[in-house]
N, C-alpha and C positions, 0 to 999 in steps of 0.2 A: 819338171819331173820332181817329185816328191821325197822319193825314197832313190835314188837315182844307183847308188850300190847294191841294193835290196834287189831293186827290180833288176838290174839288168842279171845279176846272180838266177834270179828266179827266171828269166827270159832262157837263159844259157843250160840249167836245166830241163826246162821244158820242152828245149828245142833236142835234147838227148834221148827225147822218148819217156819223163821223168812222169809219176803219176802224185800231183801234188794235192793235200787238204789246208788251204790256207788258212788260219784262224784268229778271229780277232772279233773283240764286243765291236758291236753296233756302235758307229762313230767314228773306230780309230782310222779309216781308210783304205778299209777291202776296195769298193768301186773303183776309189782313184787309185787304187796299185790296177788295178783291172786297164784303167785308160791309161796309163802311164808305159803298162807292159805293151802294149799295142807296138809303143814307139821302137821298143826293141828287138823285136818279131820281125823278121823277113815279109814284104808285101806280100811278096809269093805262098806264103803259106797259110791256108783255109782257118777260119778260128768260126768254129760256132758257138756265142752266146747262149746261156739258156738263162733263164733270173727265173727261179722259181715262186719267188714272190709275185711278180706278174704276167708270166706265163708259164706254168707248173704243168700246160696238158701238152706242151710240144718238147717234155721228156719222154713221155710213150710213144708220141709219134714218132722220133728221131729214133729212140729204140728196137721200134717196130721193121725200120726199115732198116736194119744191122746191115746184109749185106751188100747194100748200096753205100756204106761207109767204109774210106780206103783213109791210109796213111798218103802222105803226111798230112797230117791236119793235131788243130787244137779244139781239145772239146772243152766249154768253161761252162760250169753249172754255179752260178752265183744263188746264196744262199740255203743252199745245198742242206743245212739245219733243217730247212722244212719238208724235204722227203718225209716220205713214212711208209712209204710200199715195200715192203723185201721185196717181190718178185721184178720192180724196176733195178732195187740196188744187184743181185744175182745178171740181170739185161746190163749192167753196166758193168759189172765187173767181166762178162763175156769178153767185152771190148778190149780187155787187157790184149786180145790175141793179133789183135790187128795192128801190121807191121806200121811202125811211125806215126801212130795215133797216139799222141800226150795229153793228157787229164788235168784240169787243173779246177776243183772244188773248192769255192768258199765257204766258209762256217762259222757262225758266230762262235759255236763251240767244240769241242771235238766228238765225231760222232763213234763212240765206241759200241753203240747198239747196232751199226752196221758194218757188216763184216767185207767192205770195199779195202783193195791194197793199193791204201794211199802212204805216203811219207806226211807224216803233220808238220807242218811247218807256221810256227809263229807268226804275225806281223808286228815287225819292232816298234815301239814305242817313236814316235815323232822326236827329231834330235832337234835342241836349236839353232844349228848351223840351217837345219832341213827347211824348218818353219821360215827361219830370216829370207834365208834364198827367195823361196817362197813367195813373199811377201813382198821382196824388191822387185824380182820377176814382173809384179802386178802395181808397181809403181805405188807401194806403200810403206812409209816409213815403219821400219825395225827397231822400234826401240825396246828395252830391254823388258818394261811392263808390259806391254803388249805378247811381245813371247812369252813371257811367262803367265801373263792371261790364257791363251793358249794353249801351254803344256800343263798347267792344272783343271783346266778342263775336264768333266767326265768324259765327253765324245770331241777330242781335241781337232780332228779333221771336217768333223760339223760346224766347230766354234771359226776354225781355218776359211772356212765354205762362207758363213754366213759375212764374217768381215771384208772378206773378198767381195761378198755380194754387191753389184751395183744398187 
């Protein structure tokens, strides 16, 4: 786990009923807060993905059929920057009504052109305890240049990604 205070804070929220807009450039590790938060989620409880970067037509879909959507469930629209419809964002804010249905958007940035009632909530900066962790977890030496190759990074969770790569 990456952000392991973050997320489970944001899991404990969400599980509240909380309607969150998560935010963060490209890089810092929207996706892997996304896989991370899985962990802290009850199995019991519904999560539909949506990435609107690679499937952007099964938000209408999923909208279309509102009243076959119950609580409790997690609705996640990754990417969510690339909406542009009002009448989906109006279909999604409808949703606010359905008991035990928790939202959780990600954004590269904040979207104040859409009038969705989310709470914005930042993603923190990558700490170096987080990264070291990280990195032992995957059975690779922590040394202090390496972290801080890392955390000067533009996309610090990309630069994480690639040296992890096999």
């Amino acid at each position: 786990m990456l952000r392991p205070e973050f997320t489970s804070d944001l899991a404990n929220k969400l599980m509240d009923g909380a309607w969150i807009n998560l935010i963060s450039a490209h890089g810092q590790g929207r996706r892997r807060t996304l896989a991370d938060l899985r962990r802290h989620l009850p199995a019991s409880l519904p999560v539909v993905l949506i990435d609107l970067k690679l499937h952007a037509e099964q938000l209408p879909v999923l909208l279309s059929r509102q009243s076959a959507i119950t609580g409790p469930m997690l609705l996640v629209i990754h990417n969510f920057h690339l909406l542009q419809s009002p009448d989906l964002i109006g279909q999604l804010q409808e949703l606010k009504k359905i008991h035990g249905l928790s939202l959780l958007v990600t954004s590269e940035v904040k979207c104040d052109h859409f009038p969705l009632d989310t709470e914005d909530l930042m993603l923190p900066p990558l700490q170096r305890t987080e990264i070291a962790n990280e990195l032992q977890r995957r059975g690779i030496v922590a040394d202090s240049a390496l972290i801080e190759q890392i955390i000067r990074a533009d996309m610090p969770c990309s630069e994480l990604e690639m040296i992890m790569a096999p």
